[in-house]
ZADO-1210 file (C-alpha; in nm, 4 decimals, padded with zeros to 6 digits):
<atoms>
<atom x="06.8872" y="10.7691" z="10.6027" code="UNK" pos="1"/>
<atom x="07.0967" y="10.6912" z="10.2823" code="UNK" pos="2"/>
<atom x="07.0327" y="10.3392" z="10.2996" code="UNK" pos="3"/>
<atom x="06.6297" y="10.4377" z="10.2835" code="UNK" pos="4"/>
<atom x="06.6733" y="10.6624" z="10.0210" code="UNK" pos="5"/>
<atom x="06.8047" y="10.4012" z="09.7605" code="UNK" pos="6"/>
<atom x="06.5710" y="10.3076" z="09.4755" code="UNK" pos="7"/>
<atom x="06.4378" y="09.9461" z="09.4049" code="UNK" pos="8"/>
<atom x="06.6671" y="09.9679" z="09.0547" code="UNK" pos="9"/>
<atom x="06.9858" y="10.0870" z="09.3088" code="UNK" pos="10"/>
<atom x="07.2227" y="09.8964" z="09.5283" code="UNK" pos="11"/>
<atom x="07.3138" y="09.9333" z="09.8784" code="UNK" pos="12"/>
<atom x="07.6633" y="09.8598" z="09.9170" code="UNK" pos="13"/>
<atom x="07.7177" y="09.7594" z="10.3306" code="UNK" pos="14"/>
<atom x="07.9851" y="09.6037" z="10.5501" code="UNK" pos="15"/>
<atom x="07.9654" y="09.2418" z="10.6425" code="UNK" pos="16"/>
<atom x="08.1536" y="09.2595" z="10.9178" code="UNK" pos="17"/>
<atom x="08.0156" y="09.5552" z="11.0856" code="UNK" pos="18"/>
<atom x="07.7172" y="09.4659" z="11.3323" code="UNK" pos="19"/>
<atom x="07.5691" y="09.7966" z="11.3580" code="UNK" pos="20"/>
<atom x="07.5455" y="09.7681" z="10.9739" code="UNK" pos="21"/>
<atom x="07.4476" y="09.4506" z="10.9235" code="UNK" pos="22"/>
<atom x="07.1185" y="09.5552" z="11.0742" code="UNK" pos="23"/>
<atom x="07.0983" y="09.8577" z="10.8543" code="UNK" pos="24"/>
<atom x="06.9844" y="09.5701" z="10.5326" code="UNK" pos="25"/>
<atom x="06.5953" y="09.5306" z="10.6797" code="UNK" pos="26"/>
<atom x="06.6362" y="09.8805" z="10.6229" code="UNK" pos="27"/>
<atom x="06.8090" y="09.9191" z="10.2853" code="UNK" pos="28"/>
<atom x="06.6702" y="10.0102" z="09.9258" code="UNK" pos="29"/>
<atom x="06.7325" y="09.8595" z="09.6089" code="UNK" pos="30"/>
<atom x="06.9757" y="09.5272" z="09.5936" code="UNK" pos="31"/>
<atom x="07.2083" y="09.4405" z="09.8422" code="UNK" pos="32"/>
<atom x="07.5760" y="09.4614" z="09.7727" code="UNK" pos="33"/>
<atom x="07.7779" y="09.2849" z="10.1188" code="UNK" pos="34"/>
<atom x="08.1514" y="09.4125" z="10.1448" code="UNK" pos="35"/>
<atom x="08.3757" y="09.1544" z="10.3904" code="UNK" pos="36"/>
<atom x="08.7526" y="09.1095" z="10.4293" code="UNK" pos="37"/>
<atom x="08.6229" y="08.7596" z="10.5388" code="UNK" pos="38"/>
<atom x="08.6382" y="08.5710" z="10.2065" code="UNK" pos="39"/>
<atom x="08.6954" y="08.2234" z="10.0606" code="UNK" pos="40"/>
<atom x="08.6529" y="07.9833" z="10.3874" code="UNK" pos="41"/>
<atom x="08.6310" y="08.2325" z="10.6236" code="UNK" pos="42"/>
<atom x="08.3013" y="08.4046" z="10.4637" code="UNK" pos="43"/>
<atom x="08.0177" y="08.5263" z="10.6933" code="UNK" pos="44"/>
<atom x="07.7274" y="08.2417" z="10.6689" code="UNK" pos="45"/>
<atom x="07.4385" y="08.5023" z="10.6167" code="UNK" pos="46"/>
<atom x="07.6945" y="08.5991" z="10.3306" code="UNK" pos="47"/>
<atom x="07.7067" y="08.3131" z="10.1832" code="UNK" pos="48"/>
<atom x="07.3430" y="08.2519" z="10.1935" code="UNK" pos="49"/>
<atom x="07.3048" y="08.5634" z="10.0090" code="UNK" pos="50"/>
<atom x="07.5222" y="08.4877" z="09.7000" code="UNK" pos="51"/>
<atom x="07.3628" y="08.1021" z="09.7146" code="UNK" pos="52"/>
<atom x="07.0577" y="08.3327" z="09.6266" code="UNK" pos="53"/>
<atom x="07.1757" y="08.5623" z="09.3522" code="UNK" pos="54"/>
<atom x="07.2639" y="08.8088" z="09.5742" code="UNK" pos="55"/>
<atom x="07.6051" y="09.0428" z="09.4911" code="UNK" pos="56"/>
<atom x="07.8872" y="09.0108" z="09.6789" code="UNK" pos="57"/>
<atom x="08.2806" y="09.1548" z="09.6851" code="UNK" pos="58"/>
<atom x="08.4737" y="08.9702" z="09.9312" code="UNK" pos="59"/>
<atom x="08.8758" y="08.9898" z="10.0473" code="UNK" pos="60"/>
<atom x="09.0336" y="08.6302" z="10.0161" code="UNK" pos="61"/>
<atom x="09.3606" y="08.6904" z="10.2371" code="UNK" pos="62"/>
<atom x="09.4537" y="08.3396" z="10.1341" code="UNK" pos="63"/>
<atom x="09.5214" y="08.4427" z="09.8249" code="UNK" pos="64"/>
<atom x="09.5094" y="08.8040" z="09.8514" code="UNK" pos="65"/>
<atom x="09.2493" y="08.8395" z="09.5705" code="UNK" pos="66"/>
<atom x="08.9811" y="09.0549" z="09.5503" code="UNK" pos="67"/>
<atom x="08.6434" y="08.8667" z="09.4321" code="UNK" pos="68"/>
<atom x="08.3093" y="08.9945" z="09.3026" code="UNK" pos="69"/>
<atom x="08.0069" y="08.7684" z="09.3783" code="UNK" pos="70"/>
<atom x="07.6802" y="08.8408" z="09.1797" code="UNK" pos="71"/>
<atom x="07.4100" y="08.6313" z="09.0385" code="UNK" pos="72"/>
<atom x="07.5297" y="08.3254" z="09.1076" code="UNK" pos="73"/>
<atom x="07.8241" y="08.3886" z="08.9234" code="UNK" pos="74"/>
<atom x="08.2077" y="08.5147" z="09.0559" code="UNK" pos="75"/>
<atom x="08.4884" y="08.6540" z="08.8979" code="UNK" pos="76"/>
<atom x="08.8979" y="08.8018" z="08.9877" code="UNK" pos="77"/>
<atom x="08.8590" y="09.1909" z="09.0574" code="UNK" pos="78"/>
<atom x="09.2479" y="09.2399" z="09.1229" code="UNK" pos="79"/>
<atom x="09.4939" y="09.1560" z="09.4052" code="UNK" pos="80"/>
<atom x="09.4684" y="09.3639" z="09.7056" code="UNK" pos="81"/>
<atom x="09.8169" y="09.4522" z="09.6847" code="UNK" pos="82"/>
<atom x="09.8366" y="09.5579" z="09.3704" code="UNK" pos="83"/>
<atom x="09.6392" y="09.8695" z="09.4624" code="UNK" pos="84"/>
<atom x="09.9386" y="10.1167" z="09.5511" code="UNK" pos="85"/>
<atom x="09.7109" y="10.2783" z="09.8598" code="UNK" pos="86"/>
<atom x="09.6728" y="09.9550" z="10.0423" code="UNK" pos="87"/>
<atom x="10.0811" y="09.9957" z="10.0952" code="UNK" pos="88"/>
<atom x="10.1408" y="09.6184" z="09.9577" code="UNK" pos="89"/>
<atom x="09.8014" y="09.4936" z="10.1280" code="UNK" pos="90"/>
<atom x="09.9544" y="09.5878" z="10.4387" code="UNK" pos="91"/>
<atom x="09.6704" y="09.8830" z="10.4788" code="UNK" pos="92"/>
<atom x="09.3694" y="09.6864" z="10.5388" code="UNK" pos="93"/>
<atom x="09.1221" y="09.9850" z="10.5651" code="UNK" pos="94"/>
<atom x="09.2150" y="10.0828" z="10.2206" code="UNK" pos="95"/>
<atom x="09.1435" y="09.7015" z="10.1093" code="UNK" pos="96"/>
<atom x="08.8017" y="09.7572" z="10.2869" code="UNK" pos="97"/>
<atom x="08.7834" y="10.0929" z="10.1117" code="UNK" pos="98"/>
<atom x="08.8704" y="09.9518" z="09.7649" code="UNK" pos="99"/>
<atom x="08.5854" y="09.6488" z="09.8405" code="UNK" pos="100"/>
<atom x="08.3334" y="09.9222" z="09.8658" code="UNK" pos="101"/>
<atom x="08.4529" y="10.1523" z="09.5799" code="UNK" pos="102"/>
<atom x="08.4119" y="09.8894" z="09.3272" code="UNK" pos="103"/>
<atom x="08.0894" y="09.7717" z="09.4739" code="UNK" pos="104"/>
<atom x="07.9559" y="10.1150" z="09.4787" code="UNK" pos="105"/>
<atom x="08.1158" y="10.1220" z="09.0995" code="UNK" pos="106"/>
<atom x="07.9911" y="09.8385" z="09.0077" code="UNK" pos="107"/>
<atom x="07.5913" y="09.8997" z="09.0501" code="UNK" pos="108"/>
<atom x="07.5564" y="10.2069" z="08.8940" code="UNK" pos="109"/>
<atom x="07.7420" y="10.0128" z="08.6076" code="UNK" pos="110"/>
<atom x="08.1106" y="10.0767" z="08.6006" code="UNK" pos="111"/>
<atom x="08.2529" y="09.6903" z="08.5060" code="UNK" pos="112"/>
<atom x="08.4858" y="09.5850" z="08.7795" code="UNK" pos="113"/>
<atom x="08.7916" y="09.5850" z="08.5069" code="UNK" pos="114"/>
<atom x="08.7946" y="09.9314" z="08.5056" code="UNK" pos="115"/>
<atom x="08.7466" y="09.9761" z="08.8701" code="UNK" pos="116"/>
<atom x="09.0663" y="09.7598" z="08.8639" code="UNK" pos="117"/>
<atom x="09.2381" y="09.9491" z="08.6183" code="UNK" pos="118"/>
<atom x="09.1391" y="10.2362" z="08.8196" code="UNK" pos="119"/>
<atom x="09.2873" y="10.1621" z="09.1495" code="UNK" pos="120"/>
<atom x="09.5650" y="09.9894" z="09.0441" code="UNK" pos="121"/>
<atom x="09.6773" y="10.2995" z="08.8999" code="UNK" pos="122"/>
<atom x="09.5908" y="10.5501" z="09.1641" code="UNK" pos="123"/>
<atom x="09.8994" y="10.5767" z="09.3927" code="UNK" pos="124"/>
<atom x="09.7964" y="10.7826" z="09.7029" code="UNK" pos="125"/>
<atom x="10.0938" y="11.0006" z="09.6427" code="UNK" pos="126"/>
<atom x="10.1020" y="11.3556" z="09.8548" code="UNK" pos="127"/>
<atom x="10.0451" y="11.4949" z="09.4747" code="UNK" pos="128"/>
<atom x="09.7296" y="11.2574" z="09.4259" code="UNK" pos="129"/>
<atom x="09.6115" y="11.2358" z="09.7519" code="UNK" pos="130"/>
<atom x="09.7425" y="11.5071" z="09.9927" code="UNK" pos="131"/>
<atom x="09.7459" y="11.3930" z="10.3822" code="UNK" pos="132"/>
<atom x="09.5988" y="11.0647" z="10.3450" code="UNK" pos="133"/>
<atom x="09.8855" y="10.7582" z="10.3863" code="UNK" pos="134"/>
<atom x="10.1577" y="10.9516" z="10.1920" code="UNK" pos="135"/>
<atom x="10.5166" y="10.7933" z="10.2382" code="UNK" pos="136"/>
<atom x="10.8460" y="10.9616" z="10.2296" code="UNK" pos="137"/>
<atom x="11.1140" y="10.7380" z="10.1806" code="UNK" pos="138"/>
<atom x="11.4427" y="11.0303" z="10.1587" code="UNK" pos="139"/>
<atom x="11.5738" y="10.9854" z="10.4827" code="UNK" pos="140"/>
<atom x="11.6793" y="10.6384" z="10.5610" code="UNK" pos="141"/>
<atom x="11.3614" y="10.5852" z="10.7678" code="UNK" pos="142"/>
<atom x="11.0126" y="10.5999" z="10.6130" code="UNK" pos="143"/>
<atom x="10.7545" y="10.8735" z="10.7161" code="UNK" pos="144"/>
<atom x="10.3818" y="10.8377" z="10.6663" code="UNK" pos="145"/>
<atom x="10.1535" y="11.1551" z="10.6508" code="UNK" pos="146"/>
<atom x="09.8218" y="11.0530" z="10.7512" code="UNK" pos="147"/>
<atom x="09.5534" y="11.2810" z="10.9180" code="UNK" pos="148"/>
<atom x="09.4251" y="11.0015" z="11.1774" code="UNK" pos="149"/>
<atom x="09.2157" y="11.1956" z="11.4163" code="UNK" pos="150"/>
<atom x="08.9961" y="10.9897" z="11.5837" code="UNK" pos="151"/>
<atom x="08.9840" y="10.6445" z="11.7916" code="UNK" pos="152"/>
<atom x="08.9309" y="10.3702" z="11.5178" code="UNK" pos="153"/>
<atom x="09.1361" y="10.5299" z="11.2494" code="UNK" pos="154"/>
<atom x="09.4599" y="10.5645" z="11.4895" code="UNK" pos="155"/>
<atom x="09.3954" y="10.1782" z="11.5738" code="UNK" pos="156"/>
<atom x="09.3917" y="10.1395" z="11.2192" code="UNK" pos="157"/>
<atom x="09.6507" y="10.3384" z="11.1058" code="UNK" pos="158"/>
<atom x="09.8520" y="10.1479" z="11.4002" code="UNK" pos="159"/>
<atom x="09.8075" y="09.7542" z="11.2039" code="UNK" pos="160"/>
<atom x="09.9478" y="09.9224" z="10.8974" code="UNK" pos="161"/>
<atom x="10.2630" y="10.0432" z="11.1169" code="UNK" pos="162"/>
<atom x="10.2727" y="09.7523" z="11.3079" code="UNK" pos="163"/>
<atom x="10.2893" y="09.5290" z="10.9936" code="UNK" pos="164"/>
<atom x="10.5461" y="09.7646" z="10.7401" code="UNK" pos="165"/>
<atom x="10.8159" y="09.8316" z="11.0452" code="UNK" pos="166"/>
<atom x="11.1077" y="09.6421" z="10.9984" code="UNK" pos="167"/>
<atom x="11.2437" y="09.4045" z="11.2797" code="UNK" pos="168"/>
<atom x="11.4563" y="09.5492" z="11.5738" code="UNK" pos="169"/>
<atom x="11.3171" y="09.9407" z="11.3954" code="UNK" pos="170"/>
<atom x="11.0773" y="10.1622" z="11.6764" code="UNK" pos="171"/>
<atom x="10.7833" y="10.3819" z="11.5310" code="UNK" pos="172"/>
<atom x="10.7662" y="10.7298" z="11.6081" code="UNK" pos="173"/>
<atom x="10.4358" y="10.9108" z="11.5989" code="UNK" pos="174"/>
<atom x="10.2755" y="11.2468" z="11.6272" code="UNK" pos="175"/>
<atom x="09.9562" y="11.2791" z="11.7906" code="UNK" pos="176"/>
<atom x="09.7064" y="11.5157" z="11.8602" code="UNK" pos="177"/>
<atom x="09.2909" y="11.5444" z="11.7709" code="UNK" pos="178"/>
<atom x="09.0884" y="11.8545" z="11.8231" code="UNK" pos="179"/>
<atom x="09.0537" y="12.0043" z="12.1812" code="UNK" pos="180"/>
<atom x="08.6652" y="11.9891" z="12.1139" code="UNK" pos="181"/>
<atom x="08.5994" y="11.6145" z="12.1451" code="UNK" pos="182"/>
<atom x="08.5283" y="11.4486" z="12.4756" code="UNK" pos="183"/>
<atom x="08.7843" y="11.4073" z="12.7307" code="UNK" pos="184"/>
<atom x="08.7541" y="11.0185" z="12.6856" code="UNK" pos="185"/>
<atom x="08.7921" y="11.0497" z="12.3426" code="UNK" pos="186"/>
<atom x="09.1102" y="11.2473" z="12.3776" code="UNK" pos="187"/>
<atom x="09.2222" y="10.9789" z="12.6436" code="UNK" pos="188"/>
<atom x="09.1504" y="10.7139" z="12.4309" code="UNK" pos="189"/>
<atom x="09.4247" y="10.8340" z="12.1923" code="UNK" pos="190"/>
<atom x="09.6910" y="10.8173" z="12.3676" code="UNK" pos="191"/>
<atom x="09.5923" y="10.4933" z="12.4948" code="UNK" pos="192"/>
<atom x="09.5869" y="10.4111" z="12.1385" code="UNK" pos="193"/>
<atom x="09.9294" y="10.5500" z="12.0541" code="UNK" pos="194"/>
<atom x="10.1035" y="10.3863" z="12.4028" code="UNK" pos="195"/>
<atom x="09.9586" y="10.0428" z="12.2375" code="UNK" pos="196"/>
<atom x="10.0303" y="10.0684" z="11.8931" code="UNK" pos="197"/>
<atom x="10.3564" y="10.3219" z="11.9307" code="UNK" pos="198"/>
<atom x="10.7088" y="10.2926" z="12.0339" code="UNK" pos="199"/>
<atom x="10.7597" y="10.6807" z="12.1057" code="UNK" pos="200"/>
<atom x="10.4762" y="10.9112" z="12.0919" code="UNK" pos="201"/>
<atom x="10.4855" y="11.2968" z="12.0431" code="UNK" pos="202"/>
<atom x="10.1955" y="11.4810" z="12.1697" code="UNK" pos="203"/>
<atom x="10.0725" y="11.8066" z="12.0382" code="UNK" pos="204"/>
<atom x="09.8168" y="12.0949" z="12.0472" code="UNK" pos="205"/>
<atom x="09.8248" y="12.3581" z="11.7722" code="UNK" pos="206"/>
<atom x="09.6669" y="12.4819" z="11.5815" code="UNK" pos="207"/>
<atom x="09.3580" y="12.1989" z="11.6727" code="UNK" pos="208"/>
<atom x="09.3179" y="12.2805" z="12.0969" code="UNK" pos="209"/>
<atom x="08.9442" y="12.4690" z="12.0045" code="UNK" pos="210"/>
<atom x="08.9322" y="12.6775" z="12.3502" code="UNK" pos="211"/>
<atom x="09.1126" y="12.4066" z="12.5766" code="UNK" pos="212"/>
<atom x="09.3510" y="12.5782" z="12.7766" code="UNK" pos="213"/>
<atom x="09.7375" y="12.5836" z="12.6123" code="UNK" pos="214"/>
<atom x="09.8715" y="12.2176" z="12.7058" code="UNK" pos="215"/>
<atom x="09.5330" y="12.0566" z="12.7731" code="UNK" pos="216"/>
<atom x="09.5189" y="11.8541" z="12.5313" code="UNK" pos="217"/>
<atom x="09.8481" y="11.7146" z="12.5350" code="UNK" pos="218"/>
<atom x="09.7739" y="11.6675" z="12.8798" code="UNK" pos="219"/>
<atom x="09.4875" y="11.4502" z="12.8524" code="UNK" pos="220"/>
<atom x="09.6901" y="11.2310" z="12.5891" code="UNK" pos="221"/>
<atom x="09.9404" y="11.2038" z="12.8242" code="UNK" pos="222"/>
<atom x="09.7306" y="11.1091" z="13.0907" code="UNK" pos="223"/>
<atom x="09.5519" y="10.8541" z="12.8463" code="UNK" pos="224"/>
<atom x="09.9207" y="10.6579" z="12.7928" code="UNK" pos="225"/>
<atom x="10.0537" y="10.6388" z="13.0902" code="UNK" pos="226"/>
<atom x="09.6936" y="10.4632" z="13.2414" code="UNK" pos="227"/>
<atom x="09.7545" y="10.2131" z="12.9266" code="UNK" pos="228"/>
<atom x="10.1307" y="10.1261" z="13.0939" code="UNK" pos="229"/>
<atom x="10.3429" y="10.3115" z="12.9136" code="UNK" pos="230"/>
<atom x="10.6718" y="10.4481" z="13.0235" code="UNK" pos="231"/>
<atom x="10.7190" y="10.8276" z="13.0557" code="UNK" pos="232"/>
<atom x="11.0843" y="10.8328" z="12.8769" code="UNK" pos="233"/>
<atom x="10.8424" y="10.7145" z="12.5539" code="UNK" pos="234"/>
<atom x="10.6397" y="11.0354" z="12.5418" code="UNK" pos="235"/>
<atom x="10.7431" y="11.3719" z="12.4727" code="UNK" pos="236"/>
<atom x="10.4720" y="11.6840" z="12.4763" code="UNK" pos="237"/>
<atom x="10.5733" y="11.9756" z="12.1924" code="UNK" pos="238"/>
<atom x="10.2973" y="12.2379" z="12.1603" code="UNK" pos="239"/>
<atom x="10.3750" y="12.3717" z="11.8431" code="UNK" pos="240"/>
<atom x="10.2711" y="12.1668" z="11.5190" code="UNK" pos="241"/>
<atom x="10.6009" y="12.2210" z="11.3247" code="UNK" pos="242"/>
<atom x="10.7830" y="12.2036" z="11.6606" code="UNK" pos="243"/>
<atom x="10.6148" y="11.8273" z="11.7514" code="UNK" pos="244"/>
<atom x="10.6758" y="11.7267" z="11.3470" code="UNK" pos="245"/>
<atom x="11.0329" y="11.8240" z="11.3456" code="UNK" pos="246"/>
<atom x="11.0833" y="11.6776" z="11.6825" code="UNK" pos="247"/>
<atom x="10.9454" y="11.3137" z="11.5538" code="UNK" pos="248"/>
<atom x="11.1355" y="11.3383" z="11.3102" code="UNK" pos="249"/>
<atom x="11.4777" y="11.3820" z="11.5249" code="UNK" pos="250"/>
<atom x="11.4152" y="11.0871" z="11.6990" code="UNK" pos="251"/>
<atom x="11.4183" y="10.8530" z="11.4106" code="UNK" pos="252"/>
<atom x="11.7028" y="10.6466" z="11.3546" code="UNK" pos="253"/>
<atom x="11.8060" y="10.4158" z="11.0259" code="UNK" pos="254"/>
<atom x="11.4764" y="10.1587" z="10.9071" code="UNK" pos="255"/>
<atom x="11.2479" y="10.2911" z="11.1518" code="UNK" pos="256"/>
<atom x="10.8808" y="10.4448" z="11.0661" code="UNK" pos="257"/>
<atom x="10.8108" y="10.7863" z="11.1889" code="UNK" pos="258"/>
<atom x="10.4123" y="10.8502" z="11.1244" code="UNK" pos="259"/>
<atom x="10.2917" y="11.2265" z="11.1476" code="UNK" pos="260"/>
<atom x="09.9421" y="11.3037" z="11.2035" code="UNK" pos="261"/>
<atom x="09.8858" y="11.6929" z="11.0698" code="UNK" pos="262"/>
<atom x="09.6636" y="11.9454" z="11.1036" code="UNK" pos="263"/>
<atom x="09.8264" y="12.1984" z="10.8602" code="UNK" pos="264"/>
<atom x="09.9303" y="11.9289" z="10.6363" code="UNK" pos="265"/>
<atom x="10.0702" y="12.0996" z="10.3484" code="UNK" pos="266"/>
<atom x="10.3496" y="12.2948" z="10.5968" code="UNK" pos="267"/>
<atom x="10.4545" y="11.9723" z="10.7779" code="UNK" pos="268"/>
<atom x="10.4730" y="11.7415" z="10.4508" code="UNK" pos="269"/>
<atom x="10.6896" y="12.0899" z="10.2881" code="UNK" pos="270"/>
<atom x="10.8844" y="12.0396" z="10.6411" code="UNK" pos="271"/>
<atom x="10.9599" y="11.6772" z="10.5758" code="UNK" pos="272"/>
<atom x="11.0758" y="11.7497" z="10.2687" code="UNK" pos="273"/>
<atom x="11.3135" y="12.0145" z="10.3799" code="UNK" pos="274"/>
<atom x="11.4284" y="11.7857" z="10.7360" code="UNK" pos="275"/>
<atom x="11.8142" y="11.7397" z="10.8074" code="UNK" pos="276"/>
<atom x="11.8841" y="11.5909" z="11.1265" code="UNK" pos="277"/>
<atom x="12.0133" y="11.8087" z="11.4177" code="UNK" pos="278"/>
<atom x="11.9998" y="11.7093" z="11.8153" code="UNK" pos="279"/>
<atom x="11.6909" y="11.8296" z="12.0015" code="UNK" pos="280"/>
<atom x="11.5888" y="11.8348" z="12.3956" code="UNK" pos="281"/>
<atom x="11.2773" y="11.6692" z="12.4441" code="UNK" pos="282"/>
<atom x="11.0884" y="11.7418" z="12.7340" code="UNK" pos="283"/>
<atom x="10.9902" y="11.4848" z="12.9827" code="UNK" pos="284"/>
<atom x="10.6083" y="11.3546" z="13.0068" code="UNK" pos="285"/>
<atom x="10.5906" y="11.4306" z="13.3327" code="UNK" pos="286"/>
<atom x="10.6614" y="11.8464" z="13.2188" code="UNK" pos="287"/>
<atom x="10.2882" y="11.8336" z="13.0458" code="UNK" pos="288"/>
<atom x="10.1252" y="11.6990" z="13.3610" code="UNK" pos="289"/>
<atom x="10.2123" y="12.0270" z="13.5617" code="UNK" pos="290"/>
<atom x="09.9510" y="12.2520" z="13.5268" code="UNK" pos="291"/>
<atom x="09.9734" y="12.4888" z="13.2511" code="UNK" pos="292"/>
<atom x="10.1581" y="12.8568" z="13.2622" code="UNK" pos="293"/>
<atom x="10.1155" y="13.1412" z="13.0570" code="UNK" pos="294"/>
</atoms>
């Protein structure tokens, strides 16, 4: 619907290396703009063809890191990727493929790509600038990320950028939890997720459980780790939302990464401020899978 709603004189800006909207350009108004973190040799042929014949082009080099704009016939430097604060030193690749689009959205309605550089280069996605959304806290001899990853593909993705910042020999502690209306699967599927991309997880419910009964959804993420493998001693169910946040953070030790997931975001990032170690009892996974009392 927004693709068919662009104008002859507009651009629609789609990604390369997304099937599903690859096939959205037969239906696509105005010029086409192709977004792909496949540049340099590793471009998309049909990509290629399309800047062999004028068409525009922004493309991810990760040879060289650099951002390049394709149009006309013609190509020129945007930026490096990790220059832009919110890709976390290029390490965050879905905010590379979010900067590729920004500046190609920028870019046809006119904005020159300089400024879109000077633009994101600047923007630091600070909890001040950009509350809930990759914020790091660095106070407490282990790094915490605030991110409100709520759903399948952005936990996976949220996972790579973990993966690739944690130090060697650190662990990754994360909170986890995603509304109590989606499907069961879906619910499942996070904590598969989190048992893949996780060292220790912390499942929660508040204030997000939407009419599931109290526990349910932690016991469905429960359920979805330990069918991806993962030992019970890693998991540790905490109802509350301030309770699960404070409890992730108790586990951390020197150099590791502790991510939180929020709901209420502004109390937990006030929380992480405020944090000074003290011991904590977990409970055992195997607590949540009990049906629930009370």
């Amino acid at each position: 619907v927004v693709t068919e709603s662009v104008s002859r004189r507009g651009v629609s800006v789609l990604n390369a290396d997304d099937p599903l909207t690859i096939r959205m350009a037969r239906h696509a108004g105005g010029r086409i703009c192709w977004f792909s973190m496949r540049g340099g040799a590793h471009t998309p042929g049909f990509v290629l063809k399309h800047m062999s014949d004028g068409g525009m082009a922004i493309l991810y080099e990760a040879e060289t890191g650099l951002i390049v704009l394709h149009d006309r016939g013609d190509h020129h430097v945007v930026c490096k990727a990790a220059h832009i604060p919110a890709t976390l030193g290029g390490h965050a690749g879905f905010n590379v493929q979010n900067a590729l689009a920004a500046i190609a959205m920028a870019y046809g309605v006119g904005v020159p790509s300089e400024r879109s550089a000077a633009a994101l280069t600047s923007f630091e996605s600070t909890y001040a600038q950009n509350p809930g959304r990759m914020n790091v806290h660095d106070a407490h001899g282990f790094r915490v990320i605030l991110d409100y990853a709520h759903n399948p593909e952005a936990l996976r993705a949220l996972g790579r950028t973990v993966s690739a910042l944690k130090p060697a020999g650190a662990s990754s502690i994360a909170m986890i939890s995603i509304p109590g209306d989606r499907r069961d699967s879906e619910i499942r599927e996070m904590g598969e997720i989190g048992a893949e991309c996780f060292d220790r997880l912390v499942f929660r419910d508040t204030p997000d459980n939407r009419g599931r009964v109290k526990g349910g959804v932690m016991k469905l993420l429960t359920e979805g780790a330990l069918a991806a493998g993962c030992d019970p001693d890693r998991i540790h169910p905490v109802y509350e939302e301030l309770d699960a946040a404070r409890a992730s953070l108790e586990l951390a030790s020197p150099g590791d990464v502790v991510v939180l997931m929020p709901t209420r975001v502004q109390a937990v990032w006030d929380l992480i401020g405020t944090f000074r170690p003290r011991c904590r009892d977990l409970p055992p996974a195997e607590a949540i899978l009990e049906p629930p009392h009370g």
